[in-house]
C-alpha positions in Angstrom: -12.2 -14.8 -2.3 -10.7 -15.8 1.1 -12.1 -15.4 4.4 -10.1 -12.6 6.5 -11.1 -14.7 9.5 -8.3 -17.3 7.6 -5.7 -14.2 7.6 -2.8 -13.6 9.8 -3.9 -10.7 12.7 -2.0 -7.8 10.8 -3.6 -8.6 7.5 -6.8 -5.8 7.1 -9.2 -6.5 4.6 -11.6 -4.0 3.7 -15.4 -4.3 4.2 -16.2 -0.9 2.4 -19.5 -1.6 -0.3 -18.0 1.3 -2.4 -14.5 0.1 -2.5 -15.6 -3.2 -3.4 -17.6 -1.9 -6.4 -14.7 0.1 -7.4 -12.3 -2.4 -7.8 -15.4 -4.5 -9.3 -15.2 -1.8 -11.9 -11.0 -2.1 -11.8 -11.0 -5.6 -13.3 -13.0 -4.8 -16.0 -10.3 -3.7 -18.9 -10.7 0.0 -19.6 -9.0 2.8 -20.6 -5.7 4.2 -19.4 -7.6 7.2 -18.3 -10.3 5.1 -16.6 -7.9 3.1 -15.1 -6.1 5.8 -12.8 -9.3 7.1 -12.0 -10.2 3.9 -10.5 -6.8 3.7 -9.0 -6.7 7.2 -7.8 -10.8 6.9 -5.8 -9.6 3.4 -4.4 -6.6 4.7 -3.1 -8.4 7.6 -1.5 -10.9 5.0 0.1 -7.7 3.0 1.4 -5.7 6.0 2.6 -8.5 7.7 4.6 -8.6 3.8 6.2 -5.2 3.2 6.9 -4.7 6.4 7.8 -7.7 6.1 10.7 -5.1 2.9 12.0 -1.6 4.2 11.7 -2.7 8.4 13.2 -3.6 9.4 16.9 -4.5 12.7 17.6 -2.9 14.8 20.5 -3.7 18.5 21.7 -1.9 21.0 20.1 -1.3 24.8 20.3 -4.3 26.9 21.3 -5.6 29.1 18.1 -8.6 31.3 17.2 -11.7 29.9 15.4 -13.4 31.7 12.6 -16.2 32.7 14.8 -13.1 34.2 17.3 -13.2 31.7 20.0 -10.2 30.4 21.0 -10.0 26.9 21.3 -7.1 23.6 21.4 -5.7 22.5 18.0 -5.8 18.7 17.2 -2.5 17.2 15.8 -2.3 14.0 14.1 0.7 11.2 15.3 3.2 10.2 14.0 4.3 13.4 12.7 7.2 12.2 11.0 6.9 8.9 8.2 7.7 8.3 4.7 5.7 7.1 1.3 6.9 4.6 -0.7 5.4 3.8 -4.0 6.4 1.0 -5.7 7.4 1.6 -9.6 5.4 1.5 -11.9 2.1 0.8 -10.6 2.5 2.0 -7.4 2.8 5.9 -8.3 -1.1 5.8 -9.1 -1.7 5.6 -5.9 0.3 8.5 -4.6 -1.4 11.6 -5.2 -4.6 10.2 -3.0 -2.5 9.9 -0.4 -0.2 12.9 -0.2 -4.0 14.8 -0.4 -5.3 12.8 2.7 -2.2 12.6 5.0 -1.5 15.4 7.6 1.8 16.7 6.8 1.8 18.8 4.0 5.8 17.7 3.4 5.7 14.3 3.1 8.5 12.8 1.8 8.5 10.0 -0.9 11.2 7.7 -2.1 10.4 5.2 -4.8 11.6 1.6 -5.2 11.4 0.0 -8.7 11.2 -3.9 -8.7 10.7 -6.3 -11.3 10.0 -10.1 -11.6 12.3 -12.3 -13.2 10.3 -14.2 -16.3 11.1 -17.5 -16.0 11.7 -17.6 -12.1 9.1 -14.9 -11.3 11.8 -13.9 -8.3 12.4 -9.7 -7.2 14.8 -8.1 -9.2 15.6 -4.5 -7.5 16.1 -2.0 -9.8 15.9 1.2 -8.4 16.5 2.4 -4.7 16.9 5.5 -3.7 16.3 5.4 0.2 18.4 8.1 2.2 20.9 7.3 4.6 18.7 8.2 7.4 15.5 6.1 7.9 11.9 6.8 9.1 10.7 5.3 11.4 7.3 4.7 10.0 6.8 4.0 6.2 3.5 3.8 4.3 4.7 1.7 0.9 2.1 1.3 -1.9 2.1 -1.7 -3.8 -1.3 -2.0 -5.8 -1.2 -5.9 -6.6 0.9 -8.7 -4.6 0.7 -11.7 -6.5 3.8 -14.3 -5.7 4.6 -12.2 -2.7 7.9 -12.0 -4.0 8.1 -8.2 -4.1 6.3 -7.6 -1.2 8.7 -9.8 0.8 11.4 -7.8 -0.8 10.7 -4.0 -0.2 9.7 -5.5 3.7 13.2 -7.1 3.8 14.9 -3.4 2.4 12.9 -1.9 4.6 13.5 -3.2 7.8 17.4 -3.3 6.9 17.0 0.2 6.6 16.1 1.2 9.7 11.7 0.7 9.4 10.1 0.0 13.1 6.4 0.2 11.3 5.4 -0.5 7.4 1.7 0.2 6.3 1.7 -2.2 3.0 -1.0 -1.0 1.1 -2.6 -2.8 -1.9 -5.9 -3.3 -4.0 -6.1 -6.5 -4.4 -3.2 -9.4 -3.0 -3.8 -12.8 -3.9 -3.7 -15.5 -1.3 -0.8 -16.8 -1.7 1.5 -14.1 -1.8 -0.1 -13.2 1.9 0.9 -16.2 2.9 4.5 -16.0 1.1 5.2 -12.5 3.0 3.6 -13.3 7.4 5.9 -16.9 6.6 9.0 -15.2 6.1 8.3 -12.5 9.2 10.0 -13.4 12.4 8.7 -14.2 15.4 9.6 -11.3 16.8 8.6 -8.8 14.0 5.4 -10.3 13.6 4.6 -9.5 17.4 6.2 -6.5 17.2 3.5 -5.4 14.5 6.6 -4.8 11.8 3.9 -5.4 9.3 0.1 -4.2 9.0 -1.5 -5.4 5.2 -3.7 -3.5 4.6 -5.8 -4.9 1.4 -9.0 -4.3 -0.6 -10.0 -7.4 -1.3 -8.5 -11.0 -1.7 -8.6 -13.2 -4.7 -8.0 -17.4 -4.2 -5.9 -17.9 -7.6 -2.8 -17.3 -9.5 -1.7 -18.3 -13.3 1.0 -19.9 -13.9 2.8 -16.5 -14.8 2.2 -15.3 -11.9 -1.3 -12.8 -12.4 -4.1 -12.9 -10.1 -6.9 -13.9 -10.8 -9.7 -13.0 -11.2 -7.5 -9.4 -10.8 -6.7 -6.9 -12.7 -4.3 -7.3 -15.0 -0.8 -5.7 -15.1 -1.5 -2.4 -13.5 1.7 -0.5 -14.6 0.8 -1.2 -18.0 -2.9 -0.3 -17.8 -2.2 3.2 -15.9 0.2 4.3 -18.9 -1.3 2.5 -22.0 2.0 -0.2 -22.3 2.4 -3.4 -23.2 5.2 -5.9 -22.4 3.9 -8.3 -25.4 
């Protein structure tokens, strides 16, 4: 596992003892059913993390308390953002976060990206986006392995419009960190384009691509499939 002191500045990796025995728990194979339960308590533990990052709280209206005291309302900030899961695997990780975050009409888009076989390049597949962007995005990814897709839905998103994208993954191998801060500008990497926000970090990848140790192909393990 690397070192986050070896990590660009906007990569976060988490320190949280029950996170880490989660996905401990994650990359052992399992049930489908077990499987998004572990998805769906790690994603909790990373949403109420990221969250405590990307939210400030402001004053808001004055209201009355149970007890009948009036007193200020706090209101979270940014009020206005967007989640993004990336298909398949990704949607496992959306129902922890629409519970967590403030705005009870959060709006999510999907994009659906593949790897190539043989080249183990991005393929976009599905993109929804609408014409008008947000300004900040939270997109969940569980697993970047190459980089390649990651790198991809940052590219979209920027093009679109993005000023701030919370990438959120379990695990994200080494490499692939390295892959996506080397193709950030300048400029966008000191603008903060891009906070990673990760729960842990493994050293290797096979030759097809898979973390490793890891935890397998996600997609398939959330919804009992096989590509073999």
């Amino acid at each position: 596992m690397s070192s986050s002191s070896s990590l660009p500045s906007n990569v976060h990796v988490s320190s949280h003892p029950v996170l880490h025995a989660k996905i401990s728990a994650l990359r052992q194979a399992g049930s489908a059913k077990d499987t998004r339960t572990l998805v769906s308590e790690i994603s909790s533990l990373l949403a109420a993390w990221v969250s405590g990052d990307a939210f400030s709280v402001q004053p808001g209206p004055s209201a009355v308390s149970a007890t009948g005291t009036t007193y200020t309302t706090a209101v979270a900030s940014p009020s206005s953002y967007v989640l993004i899961p990336i298909l398949r695997s990704g949607l496992g990780m959306v129902d922890s976060f629409l519970s967590l975050l403030p705005s009870s009409e959060t709006p999510v888009y999907h994009l659906g990206l593949f790897r190539e076989k043989i080249s183990l390049s991005p393929v976009e597949y599905y993109n929804k986006l609408p014409k008008q962007p947000f300004d900040t995005a939270f997109v969940l990814d569980p697993l970047i392995a190459t980089g390649g897709t990651a790198e991809a839905v940052v590219a979209t998103l920027k093009e679109w419009g993005v000023k701030k994208i919370y990438l959120v993954s379990v695990i994200a191998s080494s490499a692939g960190i390295s892959r996506l801060f080397e193709e950030l500008s300048p400029k966008d990497f000191e603008d903060g384009l891009l906070e990673l926000y990760v729960g842990a970090v493994d050293d290797e990848l096979s030759a097809t691509g898979y973390i490793l140790p890891g935890v397998g192909d996600l997609g398939d393990r959330q919804n009992n499939t096989s590509h073999d």
